[in-house]
PyMOL Python script that loads the backbone (N, CA, C, O; Angstrom):
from pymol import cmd

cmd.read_pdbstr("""\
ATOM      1  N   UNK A   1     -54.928  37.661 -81.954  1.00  0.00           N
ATOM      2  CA  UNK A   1     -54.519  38.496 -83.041  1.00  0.00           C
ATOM      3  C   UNK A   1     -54.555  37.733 -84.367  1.00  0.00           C
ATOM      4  O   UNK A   1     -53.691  37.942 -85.219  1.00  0.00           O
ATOM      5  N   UNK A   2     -55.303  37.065 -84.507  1.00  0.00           N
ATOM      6  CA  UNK A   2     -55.704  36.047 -85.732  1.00  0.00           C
ATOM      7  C   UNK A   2     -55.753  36.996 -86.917  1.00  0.00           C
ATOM      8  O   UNK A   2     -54.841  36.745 -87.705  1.00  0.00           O
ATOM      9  N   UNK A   3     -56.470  37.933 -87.265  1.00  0.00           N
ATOM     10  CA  UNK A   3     -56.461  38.679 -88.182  1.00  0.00           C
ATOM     11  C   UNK A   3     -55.145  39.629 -88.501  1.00  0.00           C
ATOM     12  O   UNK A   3     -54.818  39.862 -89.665  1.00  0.00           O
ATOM     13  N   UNK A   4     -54.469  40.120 -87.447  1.00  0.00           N
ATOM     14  CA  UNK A   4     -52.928  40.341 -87.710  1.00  0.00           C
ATOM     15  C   UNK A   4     -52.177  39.382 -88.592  1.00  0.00           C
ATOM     16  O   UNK A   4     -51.629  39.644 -89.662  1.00  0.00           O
ATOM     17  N   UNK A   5     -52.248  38.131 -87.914  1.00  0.00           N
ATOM     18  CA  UNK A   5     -50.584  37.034 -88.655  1.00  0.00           C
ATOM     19  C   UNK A   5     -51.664  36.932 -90.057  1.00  0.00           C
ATOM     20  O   UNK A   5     -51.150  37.466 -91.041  1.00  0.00           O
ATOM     21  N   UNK A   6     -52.481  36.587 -90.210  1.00  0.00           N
ATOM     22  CA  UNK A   6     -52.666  36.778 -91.504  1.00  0.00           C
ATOM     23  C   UNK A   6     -51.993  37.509 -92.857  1.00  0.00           C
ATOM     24  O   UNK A   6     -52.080  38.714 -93.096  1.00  0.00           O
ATOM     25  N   UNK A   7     -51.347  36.584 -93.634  1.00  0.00           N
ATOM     26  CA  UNK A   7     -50.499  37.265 -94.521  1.00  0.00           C
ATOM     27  C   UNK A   7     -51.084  38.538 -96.044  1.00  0.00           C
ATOM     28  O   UNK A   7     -50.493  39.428 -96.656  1.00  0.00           O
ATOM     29  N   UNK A   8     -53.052  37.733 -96.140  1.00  0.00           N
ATOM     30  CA  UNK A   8     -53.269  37.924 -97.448  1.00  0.00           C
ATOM     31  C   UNK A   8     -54.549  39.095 -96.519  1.00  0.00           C
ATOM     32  O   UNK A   8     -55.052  38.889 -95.414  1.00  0.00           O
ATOM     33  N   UNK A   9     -54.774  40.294 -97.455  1.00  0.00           N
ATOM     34  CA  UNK A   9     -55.972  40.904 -97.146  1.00  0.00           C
ATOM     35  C   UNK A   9     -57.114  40.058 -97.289  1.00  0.00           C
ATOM     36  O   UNK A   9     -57.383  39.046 -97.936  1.00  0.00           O
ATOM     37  N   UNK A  10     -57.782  40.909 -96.357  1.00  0.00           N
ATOM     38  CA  UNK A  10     -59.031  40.422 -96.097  1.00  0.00           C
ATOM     39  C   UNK A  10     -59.962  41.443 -97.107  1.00  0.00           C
ATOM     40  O   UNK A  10     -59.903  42.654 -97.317  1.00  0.00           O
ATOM     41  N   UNK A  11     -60.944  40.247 -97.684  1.00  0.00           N
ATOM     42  CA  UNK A  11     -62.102  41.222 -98.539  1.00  0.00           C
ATOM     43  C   UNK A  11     -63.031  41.813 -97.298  1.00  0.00           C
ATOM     44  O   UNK A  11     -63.073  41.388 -96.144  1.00  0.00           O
ATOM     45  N   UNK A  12     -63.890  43.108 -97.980  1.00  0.00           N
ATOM     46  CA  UNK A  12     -64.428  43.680 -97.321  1.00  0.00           C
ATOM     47  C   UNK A  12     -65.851  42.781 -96.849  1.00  0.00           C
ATOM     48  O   UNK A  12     -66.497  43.027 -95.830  1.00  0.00           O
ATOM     49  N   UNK A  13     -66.078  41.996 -97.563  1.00  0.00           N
ATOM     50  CA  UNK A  13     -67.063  40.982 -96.971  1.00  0.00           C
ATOM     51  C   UNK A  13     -67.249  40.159 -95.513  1.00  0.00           C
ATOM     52  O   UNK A  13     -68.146  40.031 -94.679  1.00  0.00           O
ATOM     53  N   UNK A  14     -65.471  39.538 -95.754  1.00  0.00           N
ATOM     54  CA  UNK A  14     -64.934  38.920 -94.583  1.00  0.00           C
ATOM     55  C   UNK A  14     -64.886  40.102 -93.264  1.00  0.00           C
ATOM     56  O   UNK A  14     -65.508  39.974 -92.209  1.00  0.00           O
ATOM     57  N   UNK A  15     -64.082  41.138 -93.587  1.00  0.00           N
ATOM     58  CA  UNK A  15     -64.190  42.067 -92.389  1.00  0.00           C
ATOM     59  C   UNK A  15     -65.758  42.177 -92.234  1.00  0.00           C
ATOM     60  O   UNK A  15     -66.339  41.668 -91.276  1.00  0.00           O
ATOM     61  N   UNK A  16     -66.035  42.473 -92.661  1.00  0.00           N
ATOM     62  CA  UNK A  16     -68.155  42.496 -92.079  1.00  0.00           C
ATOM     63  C   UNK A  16     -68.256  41.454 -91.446  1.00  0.00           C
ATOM     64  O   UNK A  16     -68.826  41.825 -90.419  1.00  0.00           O
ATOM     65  N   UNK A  17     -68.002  39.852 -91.320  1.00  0.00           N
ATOM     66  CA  UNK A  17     -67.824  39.129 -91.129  1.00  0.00           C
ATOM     67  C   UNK A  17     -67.751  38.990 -89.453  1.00  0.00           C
ATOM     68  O   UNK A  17     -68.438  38.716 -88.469  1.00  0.00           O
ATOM     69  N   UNK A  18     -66.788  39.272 -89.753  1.00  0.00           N
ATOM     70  CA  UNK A  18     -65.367  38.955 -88.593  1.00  0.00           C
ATOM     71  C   UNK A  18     -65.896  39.895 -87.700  1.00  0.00           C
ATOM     72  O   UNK A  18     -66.223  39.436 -86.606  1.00  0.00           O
ATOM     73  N   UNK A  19     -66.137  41.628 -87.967  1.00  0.00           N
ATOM     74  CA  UNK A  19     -66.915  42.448 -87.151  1.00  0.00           C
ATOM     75  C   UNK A  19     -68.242  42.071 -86.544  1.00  0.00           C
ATOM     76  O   UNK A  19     -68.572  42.495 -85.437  1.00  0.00           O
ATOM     77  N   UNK A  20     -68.934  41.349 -87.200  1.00  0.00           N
ATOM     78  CA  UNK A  20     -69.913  40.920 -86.609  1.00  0.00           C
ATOM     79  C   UNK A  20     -70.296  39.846 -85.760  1.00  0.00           C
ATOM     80  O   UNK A  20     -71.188  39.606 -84.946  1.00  0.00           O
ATOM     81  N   UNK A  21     -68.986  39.113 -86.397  1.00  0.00           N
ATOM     82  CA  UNK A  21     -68.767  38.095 -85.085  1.00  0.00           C
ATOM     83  C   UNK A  21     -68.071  38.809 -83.553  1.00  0.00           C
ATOM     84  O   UNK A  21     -68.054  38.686 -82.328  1.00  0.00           O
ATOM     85  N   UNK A  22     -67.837  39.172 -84.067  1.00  0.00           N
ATOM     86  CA  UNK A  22     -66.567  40.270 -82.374  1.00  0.00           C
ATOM     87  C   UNK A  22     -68.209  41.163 -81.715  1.00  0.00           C
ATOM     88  O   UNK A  22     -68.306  41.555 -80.552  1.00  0.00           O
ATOM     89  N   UNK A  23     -69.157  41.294 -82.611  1.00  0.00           N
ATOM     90  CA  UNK A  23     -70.115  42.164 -81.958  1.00  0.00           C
ATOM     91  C   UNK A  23     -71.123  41.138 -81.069  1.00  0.00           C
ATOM     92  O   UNK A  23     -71.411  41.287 -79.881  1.00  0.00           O
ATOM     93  N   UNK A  24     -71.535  40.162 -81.879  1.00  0.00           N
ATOM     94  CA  UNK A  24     -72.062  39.149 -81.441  1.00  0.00           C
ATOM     95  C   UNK A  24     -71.373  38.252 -79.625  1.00  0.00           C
ATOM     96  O   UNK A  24     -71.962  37.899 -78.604  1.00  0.00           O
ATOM     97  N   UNK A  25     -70.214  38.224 -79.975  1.00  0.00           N
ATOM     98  CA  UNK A  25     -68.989  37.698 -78.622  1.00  0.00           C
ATOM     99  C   UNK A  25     -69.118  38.760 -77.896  1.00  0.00           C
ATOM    100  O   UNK A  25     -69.262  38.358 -76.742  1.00  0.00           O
ATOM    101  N   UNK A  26     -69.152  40.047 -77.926  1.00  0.00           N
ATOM    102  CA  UNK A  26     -69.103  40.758 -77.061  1.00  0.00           C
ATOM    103  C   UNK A  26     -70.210  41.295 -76.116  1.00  0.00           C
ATOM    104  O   UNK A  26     -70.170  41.699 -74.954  1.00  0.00           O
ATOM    105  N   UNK A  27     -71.752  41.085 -77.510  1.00  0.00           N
ATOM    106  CA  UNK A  27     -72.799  41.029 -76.814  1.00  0.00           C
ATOM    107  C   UNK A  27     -73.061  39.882 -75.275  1.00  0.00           C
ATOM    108  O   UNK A  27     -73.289  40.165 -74.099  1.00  0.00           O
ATOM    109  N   UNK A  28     -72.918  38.735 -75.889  1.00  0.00           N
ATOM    110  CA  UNK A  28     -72.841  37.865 -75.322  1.00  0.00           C
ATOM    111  C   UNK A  28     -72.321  37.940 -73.720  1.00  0.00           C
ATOM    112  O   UNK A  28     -72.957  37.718 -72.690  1.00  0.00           O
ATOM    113  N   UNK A  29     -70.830  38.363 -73.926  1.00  0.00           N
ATOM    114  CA  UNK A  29     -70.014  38.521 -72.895  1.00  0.00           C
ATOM    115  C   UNK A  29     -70.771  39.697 -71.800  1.00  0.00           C
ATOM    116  O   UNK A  29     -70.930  39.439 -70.607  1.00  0.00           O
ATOM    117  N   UNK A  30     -71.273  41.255 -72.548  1.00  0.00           N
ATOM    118  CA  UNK A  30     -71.570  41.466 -71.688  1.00  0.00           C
ATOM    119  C   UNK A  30     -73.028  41.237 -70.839  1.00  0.00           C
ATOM    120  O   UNK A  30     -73.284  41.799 -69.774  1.00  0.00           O
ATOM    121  N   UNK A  31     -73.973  40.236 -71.586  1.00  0.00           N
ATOM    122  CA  UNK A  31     -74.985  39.671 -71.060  1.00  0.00           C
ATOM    123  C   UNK A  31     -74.519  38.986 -69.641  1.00  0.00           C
ATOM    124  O   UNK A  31     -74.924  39.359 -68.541  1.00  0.00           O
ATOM    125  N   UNK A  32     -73.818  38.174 -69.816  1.00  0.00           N
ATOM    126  CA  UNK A  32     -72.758  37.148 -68.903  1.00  0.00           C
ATOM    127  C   UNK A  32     -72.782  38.068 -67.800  1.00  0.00           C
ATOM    128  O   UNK A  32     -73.406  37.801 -66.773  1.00  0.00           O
ATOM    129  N   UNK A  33     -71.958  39.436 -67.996  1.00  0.00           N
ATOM    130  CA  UNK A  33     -71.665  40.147 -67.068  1.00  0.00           C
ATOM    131  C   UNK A  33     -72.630  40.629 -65.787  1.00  0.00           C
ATOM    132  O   UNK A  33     -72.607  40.721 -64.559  1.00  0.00           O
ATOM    133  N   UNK A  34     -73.621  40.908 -67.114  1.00  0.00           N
ATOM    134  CA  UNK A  34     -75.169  41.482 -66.251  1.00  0.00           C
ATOM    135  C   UNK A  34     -75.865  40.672 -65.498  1.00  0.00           C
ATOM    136  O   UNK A  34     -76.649  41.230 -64.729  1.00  0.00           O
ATOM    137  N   UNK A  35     -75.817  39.275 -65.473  1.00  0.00           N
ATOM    138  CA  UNK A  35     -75.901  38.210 -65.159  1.00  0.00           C
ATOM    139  C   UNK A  35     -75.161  37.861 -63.868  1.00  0.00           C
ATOM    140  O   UNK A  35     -75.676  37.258 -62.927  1.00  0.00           O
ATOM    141  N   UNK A  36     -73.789  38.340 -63.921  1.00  0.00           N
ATOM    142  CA  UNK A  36     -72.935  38.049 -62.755  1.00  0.00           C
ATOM    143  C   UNK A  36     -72.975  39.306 -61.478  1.00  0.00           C
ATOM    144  O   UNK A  36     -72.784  39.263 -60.263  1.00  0.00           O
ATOM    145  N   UNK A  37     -73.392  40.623 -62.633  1.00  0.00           N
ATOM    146  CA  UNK A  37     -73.693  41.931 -61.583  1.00  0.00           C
ATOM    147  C   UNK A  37     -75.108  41.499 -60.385  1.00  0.00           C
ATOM    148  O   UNK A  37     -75.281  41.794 -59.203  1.00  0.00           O
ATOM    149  N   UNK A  38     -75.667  40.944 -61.055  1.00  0.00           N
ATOM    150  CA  UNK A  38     -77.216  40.958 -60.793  1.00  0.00           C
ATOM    151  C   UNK A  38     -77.026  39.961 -59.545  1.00  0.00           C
ATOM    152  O   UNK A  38     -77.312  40.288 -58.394  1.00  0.00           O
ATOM    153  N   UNK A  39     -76.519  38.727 -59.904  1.00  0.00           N
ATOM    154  CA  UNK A  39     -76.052  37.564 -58.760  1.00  0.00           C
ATOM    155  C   UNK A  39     -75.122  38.094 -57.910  1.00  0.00           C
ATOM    156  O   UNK A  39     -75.640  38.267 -56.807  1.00  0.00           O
ATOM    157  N   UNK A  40     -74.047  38.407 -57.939  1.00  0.00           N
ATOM    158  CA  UNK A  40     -73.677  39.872 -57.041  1.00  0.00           C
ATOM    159  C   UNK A  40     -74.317  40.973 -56.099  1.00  0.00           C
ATOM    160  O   UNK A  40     -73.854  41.164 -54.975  1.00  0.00           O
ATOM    161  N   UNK A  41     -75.210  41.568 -56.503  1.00  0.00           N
ATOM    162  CA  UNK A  41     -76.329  42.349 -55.666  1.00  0.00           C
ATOM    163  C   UNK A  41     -76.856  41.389 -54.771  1.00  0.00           C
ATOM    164  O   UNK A  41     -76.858  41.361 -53.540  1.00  0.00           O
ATOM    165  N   UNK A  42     -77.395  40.444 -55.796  1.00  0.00           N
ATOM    166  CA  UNK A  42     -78.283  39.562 -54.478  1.00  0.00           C
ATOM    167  C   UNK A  42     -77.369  39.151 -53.242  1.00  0.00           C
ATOM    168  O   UNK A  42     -77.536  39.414 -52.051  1.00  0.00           O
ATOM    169  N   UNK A  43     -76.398  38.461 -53.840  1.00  0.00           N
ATOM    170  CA  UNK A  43     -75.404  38.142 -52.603  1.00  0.00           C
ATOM    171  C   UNK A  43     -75.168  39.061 -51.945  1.00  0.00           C
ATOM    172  O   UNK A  43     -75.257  38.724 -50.765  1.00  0.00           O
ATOM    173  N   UNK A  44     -74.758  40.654 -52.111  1.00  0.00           N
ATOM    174  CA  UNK A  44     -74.535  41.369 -51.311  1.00  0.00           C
ATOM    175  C   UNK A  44     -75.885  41.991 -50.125  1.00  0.00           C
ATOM    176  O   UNK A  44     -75.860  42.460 -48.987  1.00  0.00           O
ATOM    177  N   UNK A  45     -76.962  41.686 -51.115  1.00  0.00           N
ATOM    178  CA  UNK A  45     -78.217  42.241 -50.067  1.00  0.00           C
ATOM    179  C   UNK A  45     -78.501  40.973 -49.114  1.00  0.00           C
ATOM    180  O   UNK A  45     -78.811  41.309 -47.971  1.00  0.00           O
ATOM    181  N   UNK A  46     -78.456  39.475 -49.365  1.00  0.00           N
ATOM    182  CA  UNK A  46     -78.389  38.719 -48.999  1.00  0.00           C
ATOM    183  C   UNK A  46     -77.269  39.151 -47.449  1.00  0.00           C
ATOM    184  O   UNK A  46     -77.858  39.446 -46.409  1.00  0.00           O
ATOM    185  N   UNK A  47     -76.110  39.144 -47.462  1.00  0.00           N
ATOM    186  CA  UNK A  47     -75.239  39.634 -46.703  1.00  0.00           C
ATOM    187  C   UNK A  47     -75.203  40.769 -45.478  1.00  0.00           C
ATOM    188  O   UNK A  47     -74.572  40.908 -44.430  1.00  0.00           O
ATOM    189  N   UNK A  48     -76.340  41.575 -46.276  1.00  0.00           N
ATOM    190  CA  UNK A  48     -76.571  43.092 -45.642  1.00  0.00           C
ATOM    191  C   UNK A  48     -77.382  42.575 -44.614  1.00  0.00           C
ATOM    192  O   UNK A  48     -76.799  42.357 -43.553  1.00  0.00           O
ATOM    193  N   UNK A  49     -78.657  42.311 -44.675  1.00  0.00           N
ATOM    194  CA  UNK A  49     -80.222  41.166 -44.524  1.00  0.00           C
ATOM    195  C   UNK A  49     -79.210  40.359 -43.189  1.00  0.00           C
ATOM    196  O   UNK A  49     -79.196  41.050 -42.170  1.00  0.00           O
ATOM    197  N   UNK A  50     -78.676  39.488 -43.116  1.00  0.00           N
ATOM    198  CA  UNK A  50     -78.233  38.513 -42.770  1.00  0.00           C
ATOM    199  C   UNK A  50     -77.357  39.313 -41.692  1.00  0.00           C
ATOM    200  O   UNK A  50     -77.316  38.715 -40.617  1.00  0.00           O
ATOM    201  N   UNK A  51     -76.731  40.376 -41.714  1.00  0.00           N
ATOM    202  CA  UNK A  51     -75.519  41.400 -41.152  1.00  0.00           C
ATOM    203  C   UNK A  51     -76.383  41.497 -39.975  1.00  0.00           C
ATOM    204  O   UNK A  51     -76.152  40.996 -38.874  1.00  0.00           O
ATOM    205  N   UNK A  52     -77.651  42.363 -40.399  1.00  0.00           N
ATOM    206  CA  UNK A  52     -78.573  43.043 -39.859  1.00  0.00           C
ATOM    207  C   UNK A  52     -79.376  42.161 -38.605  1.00  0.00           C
ATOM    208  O   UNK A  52     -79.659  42.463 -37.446  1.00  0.00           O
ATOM    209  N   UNK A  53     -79.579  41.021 -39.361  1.00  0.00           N
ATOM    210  CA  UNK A  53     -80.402  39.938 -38.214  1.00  0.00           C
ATOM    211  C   UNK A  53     -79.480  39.842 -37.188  1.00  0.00           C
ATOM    212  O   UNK A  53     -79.996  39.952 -36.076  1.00  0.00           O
ATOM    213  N   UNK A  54     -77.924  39.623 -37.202  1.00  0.00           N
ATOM    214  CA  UNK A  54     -76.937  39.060 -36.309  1.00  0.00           C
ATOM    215  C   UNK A  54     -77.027  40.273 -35.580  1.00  0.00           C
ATOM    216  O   UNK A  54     -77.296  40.303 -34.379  1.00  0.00           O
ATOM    217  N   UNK A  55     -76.768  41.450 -36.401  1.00  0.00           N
ATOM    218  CA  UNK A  55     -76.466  43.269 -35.313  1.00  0.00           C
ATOM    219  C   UNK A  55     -78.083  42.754 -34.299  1.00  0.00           C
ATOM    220  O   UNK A  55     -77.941  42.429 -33.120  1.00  0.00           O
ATOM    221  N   UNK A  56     -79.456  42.754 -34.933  1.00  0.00           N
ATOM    222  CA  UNK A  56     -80.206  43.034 -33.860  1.00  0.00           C
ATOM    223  C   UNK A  56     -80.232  42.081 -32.689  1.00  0.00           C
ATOM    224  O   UNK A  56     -80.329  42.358 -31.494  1.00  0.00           O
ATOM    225  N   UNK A  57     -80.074  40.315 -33.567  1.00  0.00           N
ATOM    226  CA  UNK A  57     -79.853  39.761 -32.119  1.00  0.00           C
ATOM    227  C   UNK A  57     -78.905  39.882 -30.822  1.00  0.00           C
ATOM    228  O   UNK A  57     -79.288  39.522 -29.709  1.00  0.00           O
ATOM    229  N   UNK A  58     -77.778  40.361 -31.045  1.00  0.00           N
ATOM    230  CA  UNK A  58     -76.571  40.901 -29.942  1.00  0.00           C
ATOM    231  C   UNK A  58     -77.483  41.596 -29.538  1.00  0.00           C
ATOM    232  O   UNK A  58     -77.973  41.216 -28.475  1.00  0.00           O
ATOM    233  N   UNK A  59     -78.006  42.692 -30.092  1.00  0.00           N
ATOM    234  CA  UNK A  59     -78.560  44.068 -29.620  1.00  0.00           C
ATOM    235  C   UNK A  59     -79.480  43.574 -28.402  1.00  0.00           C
ATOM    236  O   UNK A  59     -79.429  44.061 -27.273  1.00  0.00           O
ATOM    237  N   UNK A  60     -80.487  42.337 -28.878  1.00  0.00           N
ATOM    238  CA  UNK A  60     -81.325  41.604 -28.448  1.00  0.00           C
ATOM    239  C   UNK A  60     -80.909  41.129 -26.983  1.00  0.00           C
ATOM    240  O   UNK A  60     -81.431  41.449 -25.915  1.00  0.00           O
ATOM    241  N   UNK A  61     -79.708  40.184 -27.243  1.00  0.00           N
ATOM    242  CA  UNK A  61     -79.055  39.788 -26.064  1.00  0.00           C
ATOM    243  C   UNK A  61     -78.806  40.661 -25.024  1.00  0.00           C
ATOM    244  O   UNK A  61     -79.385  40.689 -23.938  1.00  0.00           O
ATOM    245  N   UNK A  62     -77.817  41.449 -25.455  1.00  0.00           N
ATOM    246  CA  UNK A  62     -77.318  42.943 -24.736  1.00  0.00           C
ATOM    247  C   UNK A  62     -78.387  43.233 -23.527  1.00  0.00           C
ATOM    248  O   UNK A  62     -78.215  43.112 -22.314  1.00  0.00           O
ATOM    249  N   UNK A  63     -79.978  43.810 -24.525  1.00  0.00           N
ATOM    250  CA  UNK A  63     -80.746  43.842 -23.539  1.00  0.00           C
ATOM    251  C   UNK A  63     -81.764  43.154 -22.671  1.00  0.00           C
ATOM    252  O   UNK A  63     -82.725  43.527 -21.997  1.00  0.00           O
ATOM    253  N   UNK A  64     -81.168  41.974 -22.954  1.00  0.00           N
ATOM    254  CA  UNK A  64     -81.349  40.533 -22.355  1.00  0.00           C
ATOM    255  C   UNK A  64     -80.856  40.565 -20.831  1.00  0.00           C
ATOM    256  O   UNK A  64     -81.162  40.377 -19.654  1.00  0.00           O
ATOM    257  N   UNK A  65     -80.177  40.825 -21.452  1.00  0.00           N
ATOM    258  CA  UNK A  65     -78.299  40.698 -20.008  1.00  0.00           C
ATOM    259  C   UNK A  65     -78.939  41.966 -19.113  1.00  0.00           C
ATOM    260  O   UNK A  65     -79.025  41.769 -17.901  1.00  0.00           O
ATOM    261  N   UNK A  66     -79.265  42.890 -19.492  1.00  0.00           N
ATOM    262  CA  UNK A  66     -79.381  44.150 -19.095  1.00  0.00           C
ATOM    263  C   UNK A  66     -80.609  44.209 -18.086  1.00  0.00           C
ATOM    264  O   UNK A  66     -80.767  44.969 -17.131  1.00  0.00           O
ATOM    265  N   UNK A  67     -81.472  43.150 -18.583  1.00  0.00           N
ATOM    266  CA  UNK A  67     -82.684  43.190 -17.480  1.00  0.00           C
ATOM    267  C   UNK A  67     -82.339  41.938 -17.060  1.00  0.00           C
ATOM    268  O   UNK A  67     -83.473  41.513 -16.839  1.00  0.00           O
ATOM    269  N   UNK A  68     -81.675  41.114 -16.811  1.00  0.00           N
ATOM    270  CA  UNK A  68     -81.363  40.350 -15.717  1.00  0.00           C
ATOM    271  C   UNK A  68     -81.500  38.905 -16.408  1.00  0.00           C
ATOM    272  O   UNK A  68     -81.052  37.993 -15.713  1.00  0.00           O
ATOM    273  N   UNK A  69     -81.931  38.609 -17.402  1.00  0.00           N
ATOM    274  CA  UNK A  69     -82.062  37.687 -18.651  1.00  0.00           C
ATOM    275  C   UNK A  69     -80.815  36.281 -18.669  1.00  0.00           C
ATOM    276  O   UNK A  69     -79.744  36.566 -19.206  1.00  0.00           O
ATOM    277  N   UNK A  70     -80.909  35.369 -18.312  1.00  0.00           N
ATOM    278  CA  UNK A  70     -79.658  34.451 -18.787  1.00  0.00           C
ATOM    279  C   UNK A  70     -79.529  34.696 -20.055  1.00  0.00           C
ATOM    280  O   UNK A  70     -80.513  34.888 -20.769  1.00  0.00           O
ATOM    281  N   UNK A  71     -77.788  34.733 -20.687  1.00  0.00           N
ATOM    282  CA  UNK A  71     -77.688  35.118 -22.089  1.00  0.00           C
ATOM    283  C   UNK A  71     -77.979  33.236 -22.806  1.00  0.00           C
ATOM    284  O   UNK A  71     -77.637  33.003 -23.966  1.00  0.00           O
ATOM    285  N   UNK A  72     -78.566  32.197 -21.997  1.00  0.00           N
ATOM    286  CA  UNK A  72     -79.012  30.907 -22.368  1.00  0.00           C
ATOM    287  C   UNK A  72     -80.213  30.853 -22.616  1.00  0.00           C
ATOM    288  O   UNK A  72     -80.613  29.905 -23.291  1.00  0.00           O
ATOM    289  N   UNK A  73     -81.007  31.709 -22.214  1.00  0.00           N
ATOM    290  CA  UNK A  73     -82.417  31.275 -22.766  1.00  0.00           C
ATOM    291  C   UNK A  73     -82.826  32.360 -23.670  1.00  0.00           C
ATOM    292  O   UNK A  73     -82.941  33.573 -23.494  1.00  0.00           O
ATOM    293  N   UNK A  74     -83.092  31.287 -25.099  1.00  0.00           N
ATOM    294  CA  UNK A  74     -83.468  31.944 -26.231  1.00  0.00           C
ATOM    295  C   UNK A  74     -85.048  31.055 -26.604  1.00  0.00           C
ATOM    296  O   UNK A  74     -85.715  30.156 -26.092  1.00  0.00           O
ATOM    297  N   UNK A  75     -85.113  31.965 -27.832  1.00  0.00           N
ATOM    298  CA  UNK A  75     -86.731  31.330 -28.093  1.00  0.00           C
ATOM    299  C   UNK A  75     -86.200  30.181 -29.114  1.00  0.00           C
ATOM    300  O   UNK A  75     -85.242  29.427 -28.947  1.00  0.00           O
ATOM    301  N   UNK A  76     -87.201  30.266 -30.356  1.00  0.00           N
ATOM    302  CA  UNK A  76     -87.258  29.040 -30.988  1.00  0.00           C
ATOM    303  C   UNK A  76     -86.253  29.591 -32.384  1.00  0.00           C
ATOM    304  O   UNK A  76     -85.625  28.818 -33.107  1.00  0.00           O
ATOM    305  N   UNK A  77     -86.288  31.027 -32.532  1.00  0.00           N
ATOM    306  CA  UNK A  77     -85.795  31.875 -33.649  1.00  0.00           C
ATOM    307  C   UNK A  77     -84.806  31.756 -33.439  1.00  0.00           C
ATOM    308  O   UNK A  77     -84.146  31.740 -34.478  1.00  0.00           O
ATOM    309  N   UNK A  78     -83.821  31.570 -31.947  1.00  0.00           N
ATOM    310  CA  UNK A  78     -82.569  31.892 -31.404  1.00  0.00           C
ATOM    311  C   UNK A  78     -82.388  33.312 -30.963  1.00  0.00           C
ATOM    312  O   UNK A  78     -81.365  33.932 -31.253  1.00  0.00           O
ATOM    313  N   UNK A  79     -83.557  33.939 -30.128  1.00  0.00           N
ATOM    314  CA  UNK A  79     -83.348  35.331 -29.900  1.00  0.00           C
ATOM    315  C   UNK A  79     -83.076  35.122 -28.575  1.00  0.00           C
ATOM    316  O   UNK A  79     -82.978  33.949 -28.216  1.00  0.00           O
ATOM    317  N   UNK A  80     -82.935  35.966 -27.789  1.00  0.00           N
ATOM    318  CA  UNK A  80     -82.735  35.877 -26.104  1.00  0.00           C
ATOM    319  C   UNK A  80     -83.968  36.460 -26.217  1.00  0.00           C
ATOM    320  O   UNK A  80     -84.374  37.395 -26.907  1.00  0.00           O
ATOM    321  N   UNK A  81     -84.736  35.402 -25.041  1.00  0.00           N
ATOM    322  CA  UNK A  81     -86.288  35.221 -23.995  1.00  0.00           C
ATOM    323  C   UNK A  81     -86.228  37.053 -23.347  1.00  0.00           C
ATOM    324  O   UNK A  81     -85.313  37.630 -22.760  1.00  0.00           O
ATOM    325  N   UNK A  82     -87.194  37.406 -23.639  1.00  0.00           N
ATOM    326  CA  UNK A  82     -87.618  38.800 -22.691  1.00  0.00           C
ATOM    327  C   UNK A  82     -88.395  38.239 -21.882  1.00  0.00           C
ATOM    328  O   UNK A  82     -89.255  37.426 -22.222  1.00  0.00           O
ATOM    329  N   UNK A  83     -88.114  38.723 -20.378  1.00  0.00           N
ATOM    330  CA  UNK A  83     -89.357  38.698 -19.158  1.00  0.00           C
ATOM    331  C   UNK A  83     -89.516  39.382 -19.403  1.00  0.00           C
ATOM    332  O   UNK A  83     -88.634  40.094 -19.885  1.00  0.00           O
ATOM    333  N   UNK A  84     -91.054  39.858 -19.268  1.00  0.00           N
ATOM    334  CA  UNK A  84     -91.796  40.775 -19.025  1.00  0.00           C
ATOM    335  C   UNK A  84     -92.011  40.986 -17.614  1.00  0.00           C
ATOM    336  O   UNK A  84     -92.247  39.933 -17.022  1.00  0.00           O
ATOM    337  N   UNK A  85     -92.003  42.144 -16.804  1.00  0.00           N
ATOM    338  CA  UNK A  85     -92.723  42.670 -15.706  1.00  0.00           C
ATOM    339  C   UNK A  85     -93.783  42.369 -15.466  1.00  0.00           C
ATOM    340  O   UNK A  85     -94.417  42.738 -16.455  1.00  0.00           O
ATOM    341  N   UNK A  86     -94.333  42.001 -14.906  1.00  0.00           N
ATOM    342  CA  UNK A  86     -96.044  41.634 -14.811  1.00  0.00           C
ATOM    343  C   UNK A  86     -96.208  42.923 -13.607  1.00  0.00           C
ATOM    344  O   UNK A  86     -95.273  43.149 -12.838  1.00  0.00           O
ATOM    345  N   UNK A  87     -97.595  43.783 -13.545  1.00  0.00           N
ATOM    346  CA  UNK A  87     -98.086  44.729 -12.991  1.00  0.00           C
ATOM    347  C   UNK A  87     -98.784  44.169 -11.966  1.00  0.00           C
ATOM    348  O   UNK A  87     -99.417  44.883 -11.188  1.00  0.00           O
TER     349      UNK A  87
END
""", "prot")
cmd.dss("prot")
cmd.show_as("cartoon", "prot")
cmd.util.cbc("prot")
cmd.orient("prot")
């Protein structure tokens, strides 16, 4: 509140001033923001991405287990090994 305790008016110069500095800080700030939204998304798609790999490998395992699969043998990715049937 710098411009409050101030005892003496301000010329209309200075307020132009002072407004344009508060426009300038605020630009700024909300650049910052857009900046932090944006790094935000990524982290969250990052998260989603990453959610998704873990849901399919269980899924993976699951039907690992399901055809008779040790839930120990995985490949090189860390998925659980499918036998295949041979005909």
């Amino acid at each position: 509140m710098a411009l409050m305790d101030r005892k003496k008016p301000t010329s209309p110069r200075h307020a132009l001033q002072e407004l344009a500095k508060g426009e300038r800080t605020a630009a700024a700030l909300e650049d910052h923001l857009n900046t932090l939204e944006a790094r935000i998304e990524e982290l969250l798609a990052r998260a989603d991405e990453e959610k998704a790999t873990v849901d399919r490998a269980a899924e993976d395992e699951d039907a690992a287990d399901a055809n008779g699969t040790s839930s120990g043998e995985t490949t090189a990715g860390g998925h659980a090994k499918r036998e295949e049937a041979k005909s």
